[in-house]
C-alpha positions in Angstrom: 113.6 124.3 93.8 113.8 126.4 96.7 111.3 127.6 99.0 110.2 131.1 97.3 109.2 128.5 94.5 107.4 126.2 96.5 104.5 128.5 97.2 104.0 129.9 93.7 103.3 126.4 92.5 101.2 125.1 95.1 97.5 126.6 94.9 96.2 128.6 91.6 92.4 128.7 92.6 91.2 131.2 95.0 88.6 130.3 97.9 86.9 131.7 100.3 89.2 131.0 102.9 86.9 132.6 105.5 84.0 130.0 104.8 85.6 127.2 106.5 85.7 126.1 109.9 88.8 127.0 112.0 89.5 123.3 112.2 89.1 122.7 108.4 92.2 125.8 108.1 94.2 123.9 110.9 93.8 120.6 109.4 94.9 122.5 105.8 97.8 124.4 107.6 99.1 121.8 109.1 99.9 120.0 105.6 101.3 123.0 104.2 103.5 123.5 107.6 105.1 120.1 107.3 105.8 120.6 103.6 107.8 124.2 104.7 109.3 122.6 106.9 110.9 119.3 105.2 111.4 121.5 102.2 113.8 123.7 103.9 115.8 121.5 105.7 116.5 119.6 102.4 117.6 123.0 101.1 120.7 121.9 103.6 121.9 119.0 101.6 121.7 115.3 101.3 121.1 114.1 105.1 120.0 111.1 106.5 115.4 110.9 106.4 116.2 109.9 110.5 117.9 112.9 111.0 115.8 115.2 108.6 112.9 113.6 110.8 114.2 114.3 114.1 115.2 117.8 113.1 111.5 118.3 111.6 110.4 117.3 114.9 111.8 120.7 116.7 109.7 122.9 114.4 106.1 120.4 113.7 105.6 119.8 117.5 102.8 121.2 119.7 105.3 122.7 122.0 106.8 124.2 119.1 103.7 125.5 116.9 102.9 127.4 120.5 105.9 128.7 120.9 105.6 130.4 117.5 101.8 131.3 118.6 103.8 133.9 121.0 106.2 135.4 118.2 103.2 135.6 115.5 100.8 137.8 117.5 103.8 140.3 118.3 103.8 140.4 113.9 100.6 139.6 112.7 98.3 141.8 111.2 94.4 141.7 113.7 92.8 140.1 110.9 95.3 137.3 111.1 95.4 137.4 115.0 91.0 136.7 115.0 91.7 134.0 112.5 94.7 132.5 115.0 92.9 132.7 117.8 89.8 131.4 116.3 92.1 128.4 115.8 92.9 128.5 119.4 89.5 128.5 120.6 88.2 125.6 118.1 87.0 122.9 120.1 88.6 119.7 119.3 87.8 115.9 119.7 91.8 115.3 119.1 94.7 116.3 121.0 98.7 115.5 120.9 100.2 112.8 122.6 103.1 115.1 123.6 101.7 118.0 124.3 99.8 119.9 126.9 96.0 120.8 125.9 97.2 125.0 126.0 100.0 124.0 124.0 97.5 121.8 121.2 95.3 124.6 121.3 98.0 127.1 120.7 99.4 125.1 117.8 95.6 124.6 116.1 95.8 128.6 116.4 98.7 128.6 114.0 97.7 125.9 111.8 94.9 127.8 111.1 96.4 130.9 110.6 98.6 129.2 108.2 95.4 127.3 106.0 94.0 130.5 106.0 96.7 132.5 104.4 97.0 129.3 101.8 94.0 129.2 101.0 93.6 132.9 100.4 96.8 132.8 98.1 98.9 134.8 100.5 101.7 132.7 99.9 104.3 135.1 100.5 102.7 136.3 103.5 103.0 132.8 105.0 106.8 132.4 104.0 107.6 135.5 105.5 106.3 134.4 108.8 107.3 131.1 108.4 110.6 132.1 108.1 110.5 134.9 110.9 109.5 132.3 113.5 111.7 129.1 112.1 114.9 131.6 112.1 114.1 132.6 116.0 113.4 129.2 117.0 116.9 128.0 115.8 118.7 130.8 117.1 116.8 129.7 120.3 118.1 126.2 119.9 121.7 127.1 119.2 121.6 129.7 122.0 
């Protein structure tokens, strides 16, 4: 299976995407993030679940989800940008370990643009902006 099939297979109900909380989009986002994420760095091969972990790690972070905040709202349409920043501006009784509270908060933003867009059935939509940041952010790690 490769990624343009994980999508179609994953959600065949519509919602009302805009009916839940920026949190409740985050905390779906989030789940579907990690699942792009592991998914296409198996597409690599058989590698060892320590390193797929640890390479995971670059993309799932805080500090990474808010870099990606920056490239999405240079390629997002305004409707996605009021849902991301929604996300952003969610007020939260959690934050990463890691991570600084901007960069949390950034992350949450993207997260939720993510749920939304999953819940709404836009999966291409997400894999084209998955992949748009994900390909930047390892040509910024080789670079």
């Amino acid at each position: 299976m490769n990624t343009d099939d994980f999508f179609n297979v994953m959600l065949d109900t519509e919602v009302n995407a805009s009916s839940y909380s920026p949190l409740d989009l985050a905390y779906i986002g989030d789940a579907v993030f990690e699942v792009y994420v592991r998914t296409k760095l198996l597409m690599h091969g058989n590698v060892p679940v320590n390193k797929l972990h640890k390479e995971a790690k670059k993309y799932v972070s805080a500090p990474a989800q808010a870099k990606m905040f920056e490239m999405l709202k240079n390629i997002i349409t305004e409707e996605e940008f009021a849902v991301m920043k929604r996300g952003r501006n969610a007020k939260s009784f959690t934050s990463a370990k890691n991570a600084s509270i901007i960069d949390y908060r950034h992350a949450t933003g993207v997260e939720a643009l993510i749920g939304y867009l999953y819940l709404s059935g836009n999966n291409e939509r997400i894999k084209y902006l998955l992949d748009k940041v994900t390909e930047n952010q390892t040509e910024n790690q080789k670079g």
